[in-house]
N, C-alpha and C positions, 0 to 999 in steps of 0.2 A: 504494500500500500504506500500514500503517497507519507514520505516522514513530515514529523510531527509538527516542526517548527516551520514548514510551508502553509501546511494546511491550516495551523495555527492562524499567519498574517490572512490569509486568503480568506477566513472565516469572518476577521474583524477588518475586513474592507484593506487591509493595507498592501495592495496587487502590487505596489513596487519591491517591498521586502520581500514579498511569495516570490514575485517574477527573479530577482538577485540570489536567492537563497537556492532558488530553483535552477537557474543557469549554472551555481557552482557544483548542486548535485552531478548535472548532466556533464559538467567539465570532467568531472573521473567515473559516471558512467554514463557513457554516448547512448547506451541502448535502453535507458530504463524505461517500457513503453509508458506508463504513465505520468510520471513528470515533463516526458515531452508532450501528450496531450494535455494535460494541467496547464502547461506555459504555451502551449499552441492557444488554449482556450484564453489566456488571460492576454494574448494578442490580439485577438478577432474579438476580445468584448473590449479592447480599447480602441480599434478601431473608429471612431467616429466623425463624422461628419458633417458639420450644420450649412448648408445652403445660405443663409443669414448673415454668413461670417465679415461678409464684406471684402471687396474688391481685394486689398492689399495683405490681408489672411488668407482667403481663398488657395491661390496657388501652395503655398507651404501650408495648408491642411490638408488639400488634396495628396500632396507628395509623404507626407504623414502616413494620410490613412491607405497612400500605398503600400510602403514601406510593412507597416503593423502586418495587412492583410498578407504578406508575402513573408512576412519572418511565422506569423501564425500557421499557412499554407507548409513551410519548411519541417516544421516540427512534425504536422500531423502525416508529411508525407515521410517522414523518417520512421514512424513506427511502420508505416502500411508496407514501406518495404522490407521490414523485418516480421510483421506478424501481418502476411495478406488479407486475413480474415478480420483482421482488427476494424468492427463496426465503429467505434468511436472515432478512431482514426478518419475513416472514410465518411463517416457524417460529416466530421470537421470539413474535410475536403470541400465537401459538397455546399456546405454553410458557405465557405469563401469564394467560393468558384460561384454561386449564387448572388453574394454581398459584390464582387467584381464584374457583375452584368453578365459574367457566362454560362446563361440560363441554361441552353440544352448540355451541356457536358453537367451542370447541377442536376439536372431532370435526369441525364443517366445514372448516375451517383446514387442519386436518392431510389429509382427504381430497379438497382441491385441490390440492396436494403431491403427493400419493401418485399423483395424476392425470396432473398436469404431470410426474413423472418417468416417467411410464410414455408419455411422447408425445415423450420425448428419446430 
């Protein structure tokens, strides 16, 4: 499971110490699949974007919530390549590939899912 001092900050809202705490697990172990989906997820819910932000925000918001959606995309496709079946993994996927405007490749994603649970 995920240790105890991530889940800790993550619990009490504090997603910068999860996310730091998290990145140094993963520095001495690359494969843990879980803490790379922990910090895939704690990427794709910082992703944000407000339309509002005005002209001279805009641009470095946009490149932001590129950046996030692609470090989150990184992590979740690192477990999938080590544990193929990994549903978490591949909802993530699908989540960002969706949040990124790449609807049908999202629509495939999600209805291999929708497949694999109906063969459980």
């Amino acid at each position: 499971g995920l240790p105890f001092l991530p889940r800790l900050y993550r619990n009490q809202g504090d997603m910068s110490a999860a996310q730091k705490r998290l990145e140094r697990i993963l520095h001495k172990h690359a494969a843990d699949g879980h803490a790379n989906i922990v910090l895939g997820n704690i990427y794709f819910n910082s992703a944000r974007f407000d339309p509002d932000c005005g002209r001279e925000q805009e641009q470095k918001m946009r490149e932001k919530y590129t950046v996030l959606l692609t470090r989150a995309l990184e992590y979740y496709r690192r477990v999938l390549q080590k544990e193929t079946s990994n549903v978490y993994a591949a909802n993530g996927i699908g989540a960002v590939l969706a949040q990124s405007g790449r609807l049908d490749e999202a629509k495939q994603i999600f209805a291999q899912l929708r497949e694999a649970a109906g063969e459980q």
